[in-house]
C-alpha positions in Angstrom: 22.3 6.8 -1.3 23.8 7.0 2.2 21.6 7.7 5.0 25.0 8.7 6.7 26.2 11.7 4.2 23.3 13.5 5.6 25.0 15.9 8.4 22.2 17.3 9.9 21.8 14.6 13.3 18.0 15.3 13.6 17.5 14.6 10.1 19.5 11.4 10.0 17.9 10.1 13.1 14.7 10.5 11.8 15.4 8.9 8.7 16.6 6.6 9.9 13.6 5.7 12.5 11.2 6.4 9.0 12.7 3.2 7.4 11.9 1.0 10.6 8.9 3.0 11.2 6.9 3.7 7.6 5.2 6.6 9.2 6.5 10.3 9.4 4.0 10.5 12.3 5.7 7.4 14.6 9.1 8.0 13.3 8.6 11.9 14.6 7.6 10.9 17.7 10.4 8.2 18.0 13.3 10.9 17.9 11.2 13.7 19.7 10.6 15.9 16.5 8.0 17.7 15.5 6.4 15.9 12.2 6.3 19.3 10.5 10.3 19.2 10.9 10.2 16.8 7.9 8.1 18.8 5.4 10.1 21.9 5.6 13.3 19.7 5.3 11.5 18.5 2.1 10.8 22.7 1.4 14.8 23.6 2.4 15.9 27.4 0.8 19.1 25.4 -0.1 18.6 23.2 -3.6 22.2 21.1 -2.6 20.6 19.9 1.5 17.1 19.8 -0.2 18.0 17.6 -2.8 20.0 15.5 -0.4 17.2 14.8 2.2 14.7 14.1 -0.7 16.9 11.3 -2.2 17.4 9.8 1.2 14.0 10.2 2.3 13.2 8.6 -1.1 14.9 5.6 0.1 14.1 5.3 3.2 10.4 4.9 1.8 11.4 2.5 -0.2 13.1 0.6 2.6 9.7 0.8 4.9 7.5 -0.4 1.9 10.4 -3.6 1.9 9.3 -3.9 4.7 5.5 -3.9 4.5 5.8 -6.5 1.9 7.8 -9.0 4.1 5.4 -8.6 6.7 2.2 -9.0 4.4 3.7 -12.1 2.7 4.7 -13.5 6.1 1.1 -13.0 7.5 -0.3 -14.5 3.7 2.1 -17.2 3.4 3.5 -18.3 7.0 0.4 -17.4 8.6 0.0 -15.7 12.3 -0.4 -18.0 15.3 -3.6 -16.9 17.3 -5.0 -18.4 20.4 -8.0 -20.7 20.4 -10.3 -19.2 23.6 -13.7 -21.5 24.9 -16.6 -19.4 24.8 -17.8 -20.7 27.4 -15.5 -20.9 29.9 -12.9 -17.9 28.2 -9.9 -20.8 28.8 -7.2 -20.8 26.1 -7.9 -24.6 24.3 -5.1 -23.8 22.4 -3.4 -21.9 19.1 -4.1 -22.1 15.2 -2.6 -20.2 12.6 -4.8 -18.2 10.4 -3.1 -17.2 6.8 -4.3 -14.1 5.1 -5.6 -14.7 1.7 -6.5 -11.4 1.0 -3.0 -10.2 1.4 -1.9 -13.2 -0.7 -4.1 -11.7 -3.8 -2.3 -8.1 -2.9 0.8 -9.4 -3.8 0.2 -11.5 -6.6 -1.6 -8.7 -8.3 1.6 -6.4 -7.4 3.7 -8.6 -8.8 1.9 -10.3 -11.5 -0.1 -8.0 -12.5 -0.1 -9.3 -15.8 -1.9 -11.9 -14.9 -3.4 -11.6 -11.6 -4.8 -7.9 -12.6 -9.0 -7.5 -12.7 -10.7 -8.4 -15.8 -13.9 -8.2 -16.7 -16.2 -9.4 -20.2 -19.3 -7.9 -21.1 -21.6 -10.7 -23.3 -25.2 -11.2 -24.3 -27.6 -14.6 -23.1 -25.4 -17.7 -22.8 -21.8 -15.8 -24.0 -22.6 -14.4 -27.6 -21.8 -11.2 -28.7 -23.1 -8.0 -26.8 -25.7 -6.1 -29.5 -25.9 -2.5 -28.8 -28.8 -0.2 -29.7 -30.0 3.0 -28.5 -32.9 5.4 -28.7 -31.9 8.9 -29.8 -35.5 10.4 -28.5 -36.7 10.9 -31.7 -40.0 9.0 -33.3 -38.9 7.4 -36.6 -39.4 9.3 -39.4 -42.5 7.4 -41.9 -43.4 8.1 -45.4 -47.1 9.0 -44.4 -45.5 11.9 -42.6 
């Protein structure tokens, strides 16, 4: 797909600003549409430009999530260099970067998920098997009865 076969110049510009943007919202605003613009292009009458702007809108998303990954691996694995400030005096002592393991375990489990994916075991005391019983309500039938 071809952002560029779409004819339409609104449409193409906002395409193209969804791919940098990932929001229909920001990307809207960015080339001075309305964000409803994009829904009824989704919604055309004609099936050949509807068609069209759903397979190119299809991978511009695709292009913005890219995008979101890179940046949640940078900030998990590179880290994101934050200023140090005293509390005391409100100075800047200096910069550290912070890495974000919770976007680290986001991406193993999207890529892994094989193996990164939640598990969980159900056991009795000290890991033996789980016994299962129930009470159905009714008194146990007796012979006396």
């Amino acid at each position: 797909m071809n952002i560029n076969d779409i004819q339409h110049v609104k449409k193409r510009r906002f395409l193209k600003a969804y791919a940098e943007e990932g929001s229909i919202t920001a990307a809207a605003k960015r080339v001075k549409i309305d964000r409803t613009s994009h829904y009824h292009w989704m919604n055309a009458d004609d099936e050949k430009e509807r068609e069209a702007y759903r397979a190119a809108f299809e991978y511009c998303h695709n292009i913005a999530a890219d995008l979101l990954e890179e940046e949640a691996r940078r900030r998990a694995v590179e880290g994101v260099e934050t200023d140090i400030i005293s509390r005391v005096t409100g100075e800047r002592l200096g910069t550290e970067t912070k890495y974000s393991d919770t976007l680290l375990i986001f991406l193993l489990k999207g890529n892994k998920p094989e193996k990164f994916k939640e598990r969980s075991e159900l056991s009795g005391p000290g890991g033996t098997p789980l016994r299962l019983s129930w009470d159905d309500g009714d008194e146990e039938e007796t012979d006396d009865d």
